[in-house]
Kinemage of the C-alpha trace (Angstrom):
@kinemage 1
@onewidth
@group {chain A} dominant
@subgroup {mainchain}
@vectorlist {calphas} color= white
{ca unk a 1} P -159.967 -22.398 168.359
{ca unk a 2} L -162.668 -21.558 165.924
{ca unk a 3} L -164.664 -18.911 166.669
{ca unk a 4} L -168.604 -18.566 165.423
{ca unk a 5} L -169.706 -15.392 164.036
{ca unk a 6} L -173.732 -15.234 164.798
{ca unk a 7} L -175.232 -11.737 164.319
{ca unk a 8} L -178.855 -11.451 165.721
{ca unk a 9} L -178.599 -7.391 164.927
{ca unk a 10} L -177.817 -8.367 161.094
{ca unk a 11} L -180.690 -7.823 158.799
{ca unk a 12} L -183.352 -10.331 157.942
{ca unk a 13} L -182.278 -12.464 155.031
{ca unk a 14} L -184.246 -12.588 151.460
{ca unk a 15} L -183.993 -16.192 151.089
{ca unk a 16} L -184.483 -18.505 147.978
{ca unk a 17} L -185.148 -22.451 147.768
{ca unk a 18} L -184.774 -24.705 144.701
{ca unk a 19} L -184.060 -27.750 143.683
{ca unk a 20} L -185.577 -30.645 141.964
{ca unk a 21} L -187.964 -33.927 142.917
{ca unk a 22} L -185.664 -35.438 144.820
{ca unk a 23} L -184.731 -32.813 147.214
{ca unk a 24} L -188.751 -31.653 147.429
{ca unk a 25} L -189.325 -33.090 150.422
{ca unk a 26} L -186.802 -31.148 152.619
{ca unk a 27} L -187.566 -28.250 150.826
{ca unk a 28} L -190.616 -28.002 152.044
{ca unk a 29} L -189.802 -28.673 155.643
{ca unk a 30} L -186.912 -25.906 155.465
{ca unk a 31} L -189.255 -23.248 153.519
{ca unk a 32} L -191.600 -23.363 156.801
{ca unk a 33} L -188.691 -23.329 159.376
{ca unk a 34} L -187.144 -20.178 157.316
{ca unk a 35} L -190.588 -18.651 157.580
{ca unk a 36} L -190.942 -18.784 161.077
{ca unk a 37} L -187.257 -17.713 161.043
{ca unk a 38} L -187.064 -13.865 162.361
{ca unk a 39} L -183.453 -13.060 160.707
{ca unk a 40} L -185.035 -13.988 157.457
{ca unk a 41} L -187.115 -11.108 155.782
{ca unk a 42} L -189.119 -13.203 152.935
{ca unk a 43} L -188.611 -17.106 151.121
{ca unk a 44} L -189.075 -17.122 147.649
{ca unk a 45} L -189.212 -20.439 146.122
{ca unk a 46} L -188.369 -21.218 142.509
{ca unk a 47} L -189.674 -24.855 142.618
{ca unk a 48} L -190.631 -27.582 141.909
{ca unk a 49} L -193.806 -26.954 143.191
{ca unk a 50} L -194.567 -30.932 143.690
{ca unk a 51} L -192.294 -34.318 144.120
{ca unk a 52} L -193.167 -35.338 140.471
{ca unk a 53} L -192.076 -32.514 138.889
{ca unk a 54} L -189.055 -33.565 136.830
{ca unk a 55} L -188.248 -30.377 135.825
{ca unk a 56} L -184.033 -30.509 135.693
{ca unk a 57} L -182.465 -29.099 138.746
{ca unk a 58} L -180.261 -26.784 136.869
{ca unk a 59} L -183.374 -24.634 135.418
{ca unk a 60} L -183.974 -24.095 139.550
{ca unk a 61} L -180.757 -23.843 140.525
{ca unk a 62} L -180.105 -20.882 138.105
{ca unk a 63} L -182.929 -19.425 138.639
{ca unk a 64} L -182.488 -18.579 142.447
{ca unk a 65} L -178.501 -18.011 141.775
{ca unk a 66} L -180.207 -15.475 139.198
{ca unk a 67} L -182.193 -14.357 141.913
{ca unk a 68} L -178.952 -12.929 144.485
{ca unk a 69} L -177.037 -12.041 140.897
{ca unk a 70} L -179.945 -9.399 139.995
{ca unk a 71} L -180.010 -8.061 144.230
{ca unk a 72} L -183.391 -9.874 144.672
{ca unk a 73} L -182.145 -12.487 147.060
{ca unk a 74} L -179.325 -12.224 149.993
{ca unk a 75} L -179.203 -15.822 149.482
{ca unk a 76} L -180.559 -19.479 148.292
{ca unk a 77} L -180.808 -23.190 149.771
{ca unk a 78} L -180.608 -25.171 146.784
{ca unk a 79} L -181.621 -29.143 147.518
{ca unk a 80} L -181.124 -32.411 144.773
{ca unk a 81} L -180.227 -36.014 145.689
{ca unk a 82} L -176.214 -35.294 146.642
{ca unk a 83} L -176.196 -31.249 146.764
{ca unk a 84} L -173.594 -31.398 144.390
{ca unk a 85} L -175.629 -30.953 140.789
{ca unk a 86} L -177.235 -27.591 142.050
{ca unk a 87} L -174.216 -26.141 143.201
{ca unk a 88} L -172.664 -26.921 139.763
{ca unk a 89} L -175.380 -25.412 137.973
{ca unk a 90} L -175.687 -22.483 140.686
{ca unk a 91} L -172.252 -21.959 139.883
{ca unk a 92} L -172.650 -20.907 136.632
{ca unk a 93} L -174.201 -17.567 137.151
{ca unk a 94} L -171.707 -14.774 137.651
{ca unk a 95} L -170.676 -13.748 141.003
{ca unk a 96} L -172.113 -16.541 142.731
{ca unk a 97} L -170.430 -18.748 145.229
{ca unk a 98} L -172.716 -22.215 145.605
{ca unk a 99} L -171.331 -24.531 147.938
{ca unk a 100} L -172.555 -28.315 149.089
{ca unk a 101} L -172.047 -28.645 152.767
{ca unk a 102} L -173.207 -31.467 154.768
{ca unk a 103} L -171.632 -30.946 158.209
{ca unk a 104} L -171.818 -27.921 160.744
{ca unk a 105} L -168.031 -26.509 160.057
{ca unk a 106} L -168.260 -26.597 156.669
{ca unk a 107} L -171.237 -24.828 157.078
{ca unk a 108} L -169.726 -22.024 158.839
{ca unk a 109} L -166.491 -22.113 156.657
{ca unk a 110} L -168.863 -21.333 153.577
{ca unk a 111} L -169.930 -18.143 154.518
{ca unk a 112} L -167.225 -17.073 157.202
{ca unk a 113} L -164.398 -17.748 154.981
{ca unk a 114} L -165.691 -17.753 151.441
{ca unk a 115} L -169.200 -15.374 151.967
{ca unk a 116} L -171.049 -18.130 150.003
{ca unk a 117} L -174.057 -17.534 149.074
{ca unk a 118} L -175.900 -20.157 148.727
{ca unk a 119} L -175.734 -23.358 150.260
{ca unk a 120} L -176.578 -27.085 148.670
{ca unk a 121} L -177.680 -29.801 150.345
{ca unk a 122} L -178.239 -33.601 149.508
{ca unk a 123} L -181.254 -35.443 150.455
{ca unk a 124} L -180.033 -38.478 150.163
{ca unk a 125} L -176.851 -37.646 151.703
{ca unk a 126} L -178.003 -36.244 155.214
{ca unk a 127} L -181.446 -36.746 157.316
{ca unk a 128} L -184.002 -33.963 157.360
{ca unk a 129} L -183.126 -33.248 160.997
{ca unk a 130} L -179.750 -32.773 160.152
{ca unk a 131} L -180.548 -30.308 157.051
{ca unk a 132} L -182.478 -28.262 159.255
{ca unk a 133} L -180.063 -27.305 161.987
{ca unk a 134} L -177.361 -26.949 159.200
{ca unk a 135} L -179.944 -23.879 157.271
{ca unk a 136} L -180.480 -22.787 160.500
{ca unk a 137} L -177.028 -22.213 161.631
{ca unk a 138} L -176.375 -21.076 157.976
{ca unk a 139} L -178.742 -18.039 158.429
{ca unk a 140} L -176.656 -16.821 161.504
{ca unk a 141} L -174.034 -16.466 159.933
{ca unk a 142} L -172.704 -13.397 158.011
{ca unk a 143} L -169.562 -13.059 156.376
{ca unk a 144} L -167.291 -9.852 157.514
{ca unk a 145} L -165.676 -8.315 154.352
{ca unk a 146} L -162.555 -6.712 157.179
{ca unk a 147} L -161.950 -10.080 157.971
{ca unk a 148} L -158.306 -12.273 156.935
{ca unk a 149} L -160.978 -13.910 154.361
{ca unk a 150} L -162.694 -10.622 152.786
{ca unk a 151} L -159.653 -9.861 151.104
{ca unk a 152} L -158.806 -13.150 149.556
{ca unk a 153} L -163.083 -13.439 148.514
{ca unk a 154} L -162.545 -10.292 147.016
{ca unk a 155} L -159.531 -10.940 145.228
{ca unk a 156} L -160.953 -13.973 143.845
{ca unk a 157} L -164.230 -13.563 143.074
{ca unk a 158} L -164.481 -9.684 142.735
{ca unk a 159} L -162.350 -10.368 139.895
{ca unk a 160} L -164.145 -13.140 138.537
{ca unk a 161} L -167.185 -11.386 138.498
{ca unk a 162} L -165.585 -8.666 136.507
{ca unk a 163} L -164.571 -10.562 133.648
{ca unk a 164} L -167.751 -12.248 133.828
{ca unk a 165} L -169.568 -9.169 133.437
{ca unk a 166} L -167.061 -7.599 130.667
{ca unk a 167} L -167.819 -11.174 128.581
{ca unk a 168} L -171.227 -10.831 128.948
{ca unk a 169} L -171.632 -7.096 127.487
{ca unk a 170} L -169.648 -8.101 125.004
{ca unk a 171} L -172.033 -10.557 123.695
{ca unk a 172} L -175.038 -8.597 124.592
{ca unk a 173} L -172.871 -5.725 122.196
{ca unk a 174} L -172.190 -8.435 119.339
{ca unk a 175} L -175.731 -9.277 119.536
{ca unk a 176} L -177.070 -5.708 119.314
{ca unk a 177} L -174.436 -5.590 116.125
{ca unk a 178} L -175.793 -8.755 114.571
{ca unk a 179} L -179.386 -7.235 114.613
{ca unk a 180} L -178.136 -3.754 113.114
{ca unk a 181} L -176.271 -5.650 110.598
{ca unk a 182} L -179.586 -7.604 109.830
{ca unk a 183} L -182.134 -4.954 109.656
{ca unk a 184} L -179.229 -2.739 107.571
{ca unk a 185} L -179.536 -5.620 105.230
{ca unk a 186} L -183.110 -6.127 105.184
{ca unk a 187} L -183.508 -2.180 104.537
{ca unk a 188} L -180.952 -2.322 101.451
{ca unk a 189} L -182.617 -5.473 99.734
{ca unk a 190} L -186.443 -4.099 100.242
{ca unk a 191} L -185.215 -1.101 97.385
């Protein structure tokens, strides 16, 4: 027996949409649903602003996985021709858990079970009407960190995102170095 975990008394979501030309279409139907949506707060979207923008997905993607990374989004709906190249990209930013789901359990499993993030969607994999219910049963959901799951997400990914943080200091730190070491130089060869 699964059970479904809808919240109305959570609070609203900050929401962000991406993708690229061939998911614009449902992005713009979703981005008006989510605004008339009262359990989401604001929608920020990262583009493309138009269906012949050919701006590569990943540039998006990032940029509203970005978005939750820096605490300026709860969460994004990324959309491309499968779902699957934004949640790669997504992906890539630390801490972020980008999923593509295309059916109504997997849906839930992505946020009960694994607190995703952000959810990716194909539009050439699943009709508009079907997109729609999916984001909107997507934004009732909240994931419970008590739950058999928040322990395992944790364990995972709180790690993850550790060492993902630790790597990156280091090369901001290395950087910072390299430019000492440069201006150092430049100040002993301008005697």
């Amino acid at each position: 027996m699964v059970v479904k975990t809808i919240t109305p008394t959570a609070a609203p979501l900050r929401i962000v949409l991406g993708g690229d030309e061939a998911g614009f279409a449902y992005k713009a139907a979703i981005f008006q649903d989510l605004e008339d949506d009262p359990r989401v707060s604001f929608v920020t979207d990262v583009g493309p602003c138009s269906a012949s923008d050919t701006t590569a997905y990943a540039h998006y993607a990032v940029a509203a996985a970005r978005k939750i990374a820096a605490g300026d989004a709860d969460r994004a709906i990324l959309i491309c021709g499968t779902g699957l190249g934004v949640a790669i990209a997504a992906n890539k930013v630390p801490g972020i858990r980008a999923v593509t789901a295309h059916d109504s359990f997997s849906v839930e499993r992505a946020v009960l079970s694994n607190n995703a993030q952000v959810l990716c969607l194909g539009q050439r994999v699943i009709g508009v009407e079907l997109a729609r219910r999916l984001v909107r049963e997507w934004v009732g959901y909240r994931f419970d960190g008590r739950s058999k799951s928040g322990e395992k997400v944790e364990e995972s990914f709180g790690r993850m995102k550790k060492e993902a943080l630790q790597k990156e200091k280091l090369l901001v730190e290395e950087k910072e170095n390299s430019a000492a070491q440069a201006a150092y130089h430049i100040h002993l060869t301008s005697y």
